[in-house]
C-alpha positions as CSV (number, residue, x, y, z in Angstrom):
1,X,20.9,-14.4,9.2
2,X,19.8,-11.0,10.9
3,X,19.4,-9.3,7.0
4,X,17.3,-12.3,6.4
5,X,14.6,-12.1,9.7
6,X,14.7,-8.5,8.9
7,X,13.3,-9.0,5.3
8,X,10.9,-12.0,6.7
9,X,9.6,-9.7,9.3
10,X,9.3,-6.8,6.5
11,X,7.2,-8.9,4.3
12,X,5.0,-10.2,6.9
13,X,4.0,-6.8,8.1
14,X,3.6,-5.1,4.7
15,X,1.4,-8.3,3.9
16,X,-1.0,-7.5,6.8
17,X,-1.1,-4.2,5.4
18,X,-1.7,-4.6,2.0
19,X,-4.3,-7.1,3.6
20,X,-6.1,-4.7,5.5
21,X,-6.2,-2.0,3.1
22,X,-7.3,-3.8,0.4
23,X,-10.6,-5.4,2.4
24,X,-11.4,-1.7,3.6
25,X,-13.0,0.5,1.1
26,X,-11.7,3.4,2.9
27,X,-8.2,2.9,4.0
28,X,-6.9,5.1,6.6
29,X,-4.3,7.8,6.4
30,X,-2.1,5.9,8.4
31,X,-2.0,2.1,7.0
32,X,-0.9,4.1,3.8
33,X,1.4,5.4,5.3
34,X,2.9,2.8,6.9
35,X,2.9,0.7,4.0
36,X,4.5,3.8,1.6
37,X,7.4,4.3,5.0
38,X,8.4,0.1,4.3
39,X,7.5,0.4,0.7
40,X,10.8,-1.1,-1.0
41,X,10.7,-1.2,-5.2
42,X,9.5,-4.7,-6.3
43,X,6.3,-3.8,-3.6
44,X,5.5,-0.9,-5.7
45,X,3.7,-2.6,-8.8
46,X,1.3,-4.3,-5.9
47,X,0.4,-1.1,-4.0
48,X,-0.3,0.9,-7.5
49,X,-2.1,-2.1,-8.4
50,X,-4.1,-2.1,-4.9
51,X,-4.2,1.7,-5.2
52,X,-5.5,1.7,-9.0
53,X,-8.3,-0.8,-7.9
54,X,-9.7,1.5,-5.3
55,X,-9.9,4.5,-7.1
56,X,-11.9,2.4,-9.9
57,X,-14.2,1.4,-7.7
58,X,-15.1,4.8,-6.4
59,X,-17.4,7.3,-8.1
60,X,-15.7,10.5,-6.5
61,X,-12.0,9.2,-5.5
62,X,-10.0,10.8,-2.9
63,X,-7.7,13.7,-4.1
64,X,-5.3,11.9,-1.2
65,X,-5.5,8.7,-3.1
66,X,-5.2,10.0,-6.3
67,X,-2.2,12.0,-5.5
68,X,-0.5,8.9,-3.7
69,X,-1.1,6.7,-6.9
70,X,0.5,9.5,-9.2
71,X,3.8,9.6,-7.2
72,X,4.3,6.0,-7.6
73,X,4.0,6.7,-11.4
């Protein structure tokens, strides 16, 4: 029951992240962060997705967000 809260609870708070970031056209440093620390692999096409999606829609892309994209490659 405990495994099954703790997966809940990771879902919920990796949603509001995702959330966040992708209404922001800027993330922070930190949300990514956060989200990359409780990242677990079936999350990973939606945050290179979300990640792919911001760099398109900027002219001059962060190297920070270009680098994070490529690792998840």
């Amino acid at each position: 029951m405990a495994n099954d809260d703790d997966q809940n609870l990771h879902q919920q708070i990796l949603e509001v992240l995702l959330e966040k970031v992708e209404q922001d056209p800027f993330p922070s440093v930190t949300m990514l962060n956060m989200i990359e620390e409780i990242l677990q692999p079936e999350d990973v096409p939606r945050y290179a997705a979300l990640l792919l999606d911001k760099i398109r829609a900027d002219e001059f892309p962060s190297l920070d967000m270009l680098k994070r994209a490529q690792s998840l490659a």
